[in-house]
C-alpha positions as CSV (number, residue, x, y, z in Angstrom):
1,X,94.5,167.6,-17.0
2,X,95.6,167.1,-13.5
3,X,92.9,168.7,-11.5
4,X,90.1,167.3,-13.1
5,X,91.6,163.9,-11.5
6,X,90.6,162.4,-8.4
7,X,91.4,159.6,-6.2
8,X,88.6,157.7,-4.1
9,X,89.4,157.0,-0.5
10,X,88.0,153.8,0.9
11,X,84.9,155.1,2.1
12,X,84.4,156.3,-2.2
13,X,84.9,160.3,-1.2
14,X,86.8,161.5,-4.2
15,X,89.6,163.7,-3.5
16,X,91.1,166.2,-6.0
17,X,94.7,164.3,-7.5
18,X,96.4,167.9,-6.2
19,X,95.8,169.9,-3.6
20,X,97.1,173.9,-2.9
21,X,99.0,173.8,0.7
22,X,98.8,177.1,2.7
23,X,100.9,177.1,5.1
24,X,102.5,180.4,5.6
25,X,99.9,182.5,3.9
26,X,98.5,185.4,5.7
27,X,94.7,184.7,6.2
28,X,94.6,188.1,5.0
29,X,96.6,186.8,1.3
30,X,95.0,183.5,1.3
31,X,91.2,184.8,0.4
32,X,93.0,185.9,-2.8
33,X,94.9,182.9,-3.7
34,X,91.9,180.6,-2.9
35,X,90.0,182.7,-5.5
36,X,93.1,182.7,-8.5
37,X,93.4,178.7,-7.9
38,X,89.5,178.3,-8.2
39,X,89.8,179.9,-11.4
40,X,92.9,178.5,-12.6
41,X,91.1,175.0,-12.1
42,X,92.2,174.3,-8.3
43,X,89.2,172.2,-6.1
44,X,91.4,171.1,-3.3
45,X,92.3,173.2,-0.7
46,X,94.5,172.4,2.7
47,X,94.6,174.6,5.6
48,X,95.4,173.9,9.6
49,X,94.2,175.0,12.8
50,X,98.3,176.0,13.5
51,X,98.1,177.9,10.6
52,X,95.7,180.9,11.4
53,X,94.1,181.3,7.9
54,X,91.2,179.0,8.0
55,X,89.2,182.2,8.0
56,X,90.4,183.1,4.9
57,X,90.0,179.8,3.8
58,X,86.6,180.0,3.7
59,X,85.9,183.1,2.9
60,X,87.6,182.3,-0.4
61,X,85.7,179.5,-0.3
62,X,82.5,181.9,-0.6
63,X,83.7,184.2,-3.3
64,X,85.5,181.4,-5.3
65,X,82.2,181.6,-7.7
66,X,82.1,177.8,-7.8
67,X,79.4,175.8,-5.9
68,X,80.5,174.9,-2.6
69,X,80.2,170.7,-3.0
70,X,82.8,171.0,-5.9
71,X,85.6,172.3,-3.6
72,X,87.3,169.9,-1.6
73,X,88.6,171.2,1.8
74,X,91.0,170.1,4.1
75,X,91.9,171.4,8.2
76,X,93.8,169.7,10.7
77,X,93.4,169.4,14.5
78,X,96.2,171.3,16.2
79,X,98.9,169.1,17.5
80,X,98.8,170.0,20.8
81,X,94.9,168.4,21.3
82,X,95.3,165.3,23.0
83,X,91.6,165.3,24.5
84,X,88.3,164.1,23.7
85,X,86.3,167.7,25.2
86,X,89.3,169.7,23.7
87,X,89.2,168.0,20.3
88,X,85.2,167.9,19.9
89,X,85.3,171.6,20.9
90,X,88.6,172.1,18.6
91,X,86.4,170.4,15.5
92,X,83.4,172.9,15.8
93,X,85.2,176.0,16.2
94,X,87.0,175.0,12.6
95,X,83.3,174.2,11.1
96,X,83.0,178.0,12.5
97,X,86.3,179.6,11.9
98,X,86.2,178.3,8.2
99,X,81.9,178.9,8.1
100,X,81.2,175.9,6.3
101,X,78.7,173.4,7.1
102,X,81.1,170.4,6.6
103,X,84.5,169.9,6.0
104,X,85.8,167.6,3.3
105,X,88.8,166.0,5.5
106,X,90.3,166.7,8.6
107,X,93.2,165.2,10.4
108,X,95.0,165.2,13.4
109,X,97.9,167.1,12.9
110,X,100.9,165.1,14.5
111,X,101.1,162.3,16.9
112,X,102.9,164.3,19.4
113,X,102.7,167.8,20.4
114,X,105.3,170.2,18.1
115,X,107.4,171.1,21.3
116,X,107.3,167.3,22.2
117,X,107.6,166.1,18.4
118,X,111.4,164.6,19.2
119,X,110.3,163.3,23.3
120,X,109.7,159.3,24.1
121,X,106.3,159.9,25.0
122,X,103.6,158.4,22.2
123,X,100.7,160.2,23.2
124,X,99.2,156.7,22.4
125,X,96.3,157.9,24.5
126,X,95.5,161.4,23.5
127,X,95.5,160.2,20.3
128,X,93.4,157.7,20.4
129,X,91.1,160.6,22.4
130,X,91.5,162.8,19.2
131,X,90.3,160.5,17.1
132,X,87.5,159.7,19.1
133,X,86.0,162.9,18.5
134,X,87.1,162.6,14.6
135,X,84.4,159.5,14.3
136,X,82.0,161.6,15.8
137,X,82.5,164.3,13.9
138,X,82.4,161.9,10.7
139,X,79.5,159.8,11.6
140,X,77.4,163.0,12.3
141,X,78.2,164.1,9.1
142,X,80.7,167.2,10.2
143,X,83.3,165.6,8.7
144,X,83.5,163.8,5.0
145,X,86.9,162.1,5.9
146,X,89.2,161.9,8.5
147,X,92.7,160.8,8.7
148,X,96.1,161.8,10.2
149,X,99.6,163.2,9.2
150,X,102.8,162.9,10.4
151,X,101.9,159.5,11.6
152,X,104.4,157.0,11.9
153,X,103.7,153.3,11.4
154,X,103.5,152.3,15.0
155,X,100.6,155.5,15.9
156,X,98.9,154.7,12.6
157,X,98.5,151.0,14.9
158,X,97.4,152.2,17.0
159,X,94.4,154.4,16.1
160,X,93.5,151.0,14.0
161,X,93.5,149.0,16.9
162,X,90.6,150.3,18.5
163,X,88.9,152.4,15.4
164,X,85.3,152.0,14.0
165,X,86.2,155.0,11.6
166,X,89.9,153.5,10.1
167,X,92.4,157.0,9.1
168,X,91.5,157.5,5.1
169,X,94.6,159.9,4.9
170,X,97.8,160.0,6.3
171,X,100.0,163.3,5.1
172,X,103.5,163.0,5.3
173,X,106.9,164.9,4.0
174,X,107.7,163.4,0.8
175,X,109.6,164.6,-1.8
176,X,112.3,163.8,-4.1
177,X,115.3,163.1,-2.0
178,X,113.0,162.3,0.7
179,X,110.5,159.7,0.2
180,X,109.5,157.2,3.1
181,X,108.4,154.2,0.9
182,X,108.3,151.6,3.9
183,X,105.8,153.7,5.1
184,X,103.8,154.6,1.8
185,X,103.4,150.9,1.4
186,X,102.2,150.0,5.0
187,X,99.2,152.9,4.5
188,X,98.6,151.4,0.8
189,X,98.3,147.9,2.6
190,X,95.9,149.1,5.2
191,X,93.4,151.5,2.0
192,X,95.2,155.1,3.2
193,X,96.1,157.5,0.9
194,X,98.9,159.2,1.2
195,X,99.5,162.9,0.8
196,X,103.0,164.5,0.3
197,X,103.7,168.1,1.7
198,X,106.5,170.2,0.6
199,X,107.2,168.6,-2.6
200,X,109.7,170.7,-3.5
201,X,111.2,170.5,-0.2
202,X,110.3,173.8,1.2
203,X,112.3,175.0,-2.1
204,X,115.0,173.7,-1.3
205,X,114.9,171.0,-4.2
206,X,114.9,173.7,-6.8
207,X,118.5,173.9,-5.6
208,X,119.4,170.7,-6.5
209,X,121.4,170.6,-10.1
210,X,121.2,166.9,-10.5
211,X,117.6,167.1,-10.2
212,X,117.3,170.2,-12.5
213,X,119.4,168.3,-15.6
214,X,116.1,165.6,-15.4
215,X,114.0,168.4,-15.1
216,X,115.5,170.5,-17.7
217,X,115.4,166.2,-20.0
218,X,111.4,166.9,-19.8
219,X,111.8,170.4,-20.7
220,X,109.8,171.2,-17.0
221,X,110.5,173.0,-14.1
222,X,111.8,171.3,-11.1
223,X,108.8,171.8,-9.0
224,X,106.9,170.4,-11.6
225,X,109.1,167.4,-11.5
226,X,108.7,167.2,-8.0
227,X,105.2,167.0,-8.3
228,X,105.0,164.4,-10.9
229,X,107.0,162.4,-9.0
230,X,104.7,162.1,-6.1
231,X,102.0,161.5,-8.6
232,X,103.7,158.9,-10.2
233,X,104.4,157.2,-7.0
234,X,99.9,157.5,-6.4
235,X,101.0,159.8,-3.9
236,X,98.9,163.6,-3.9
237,X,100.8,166.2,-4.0
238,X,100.1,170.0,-1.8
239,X,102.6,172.3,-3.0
240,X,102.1,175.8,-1.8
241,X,102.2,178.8,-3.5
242,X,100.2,182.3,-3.6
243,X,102.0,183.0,-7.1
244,X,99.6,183.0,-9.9
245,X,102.0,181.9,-12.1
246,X,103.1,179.2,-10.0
247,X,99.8,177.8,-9.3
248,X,99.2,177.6,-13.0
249,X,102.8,176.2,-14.1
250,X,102.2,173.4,-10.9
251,X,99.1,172.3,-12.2
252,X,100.8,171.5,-15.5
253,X,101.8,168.1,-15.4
254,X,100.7,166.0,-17.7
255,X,104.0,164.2,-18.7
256,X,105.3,160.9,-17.3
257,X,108.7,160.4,-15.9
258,X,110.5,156.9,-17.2
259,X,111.0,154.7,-15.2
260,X,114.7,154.8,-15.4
261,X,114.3,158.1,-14.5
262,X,112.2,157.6,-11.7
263,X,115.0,154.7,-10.3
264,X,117.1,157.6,-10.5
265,X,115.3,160.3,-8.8
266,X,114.1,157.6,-5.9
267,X,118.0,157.3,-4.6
268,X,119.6,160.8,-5.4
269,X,121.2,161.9,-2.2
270,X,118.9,163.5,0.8
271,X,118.6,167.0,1.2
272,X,119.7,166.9,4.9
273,X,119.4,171.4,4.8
274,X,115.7,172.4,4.6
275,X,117.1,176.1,5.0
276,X,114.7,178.5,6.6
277,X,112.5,175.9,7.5
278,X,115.2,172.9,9.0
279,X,113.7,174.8,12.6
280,X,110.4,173.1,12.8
281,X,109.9,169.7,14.2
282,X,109.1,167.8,10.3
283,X,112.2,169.1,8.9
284,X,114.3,167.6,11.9
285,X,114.5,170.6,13.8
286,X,113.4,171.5,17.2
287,X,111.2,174.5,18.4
288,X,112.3,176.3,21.6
């Protein structure tokens, strides 16, 4: 079963082989869902700063009735912390917000700010601040992992060019339709995993038909295509849900897509309309 799998990062963490994304559940829903994953088998868990629910986080956390060193947890550092002080202080108010002693990973949340996602400037610099405080955090123990998202080639560069701590994670968009391999082999090369958000493309790939005759071949749903596909490419999957019956029917995939399959599914046309989500910065919008 899926979520009794694990991958090891390069310093031999083990991270749970699927994690549950929150993004866009209430912190007041996500204490719940938390609780139904735990049950349902879930031990990876992925929350944000930007997202306003790490409370909830960990107060399922508390009442998941599991021991706390069995759940895997996962915050990021808002995007807009491009600071040493700022990130050090940012870092121990989620150890608070969340009330945990540790957390499992945490990453910096995009190499630019979101309202300068699409702008010229790097942020080479703050970045290189952020991470700073990330080592710190990691060597002291706060931290179990550290890593990055949204990172391009050229800022993964250059946090590695003056790291002790190299990034162990780097999340990215990547879904069927939508899967940036040059990357994914760059962080392979250099020992990071990397983690694919929204892979059912914010839902918009459970519109797709040519995607739900292969789906309909393995007698699965498309999101649970989606998945397997990321897993098939060693990438971990977050798809996000607060459905019980979703979290149970994308946990359940244990099949393996062929390989001709796979060919197929790797150049299918991009989804260019994320829908309701096609505002924010990751999705090729642009926040006003």
């Amino acid at each position: 079963m899926i979520l009794n799998e694990t991958f090891t990062l390069y310093n031999g963490v083990q991270i749970p082989k699927l994690g549950l994304g929150t993004w866009f559940i209430s912190n007041e829903q996500v204490q719940q869902t938390v609780v139904d994953a735990v049950h349902l088998g879930y031990r990876h868990f992925d929350t944000a700063q930007a997202y306003q629910n790490e409370a909830g986080v960990g107060l399922g956390v508390k009442n998941a009735g599991v021991k706390r060193e069995e759940l895997f947890i996962t915050t990021k550092l808002a995007a807009e912390i491009k600071s040493y002080d700022a990130a050090v202080a940012s870092i121990n108010q989620s150890l608070e917000t969340l009330g945990l002693e540790y957390i499992d990973l945490m990453l910096i949340h995009s190499p630019k700010p979101w309202m300068e996602f699409h702008e010229d400037d790097s942020f080479f610099e703050g970045n290189l601040e952020a991470w700073r405080a990330l080592e710190e955090a990691y060597k002291a123990g706060k931290l179990r992992s550290i890593g990055v998202s949204n990172f391009q080639k050229a800022d993964i560069k250059n946090i590695l060019k003056s790291a002790s701590v190299k990034p162990m994670v780097n999340q990215v968009l990547a879904h069927i339709s939508n899967t940036p391999f040059e990357l994914i082999e760059y962080c392979k090369t250099e020992g990071i995993l990397v983690q694919a958000y929204s892979p059912v493309a914010h839902g918009e790939l459970l519109k797709n038909e040519n995607v739900a005759k292969i789906a309909e071949k393995y007698k699965v749903t498309i999101a649970q295509l989606g998945i397997r596909y990321c897993l098939e490419l060693g990438l971990l999957p977050l798809p996000k849900t607060a459905n019980p019956a979703h979290l149970k029917n994308n946990a359940d995939v244990d099949f393996q897509i062929s390989a001709e399959d796979m060919e197929y599914l790797v150049n299918i046309d991009p989804i260019k309309d994320y829908g309701s989500a096609s505002m924010f910065p990751v999705y090729g919008g642009r926040l006003k």
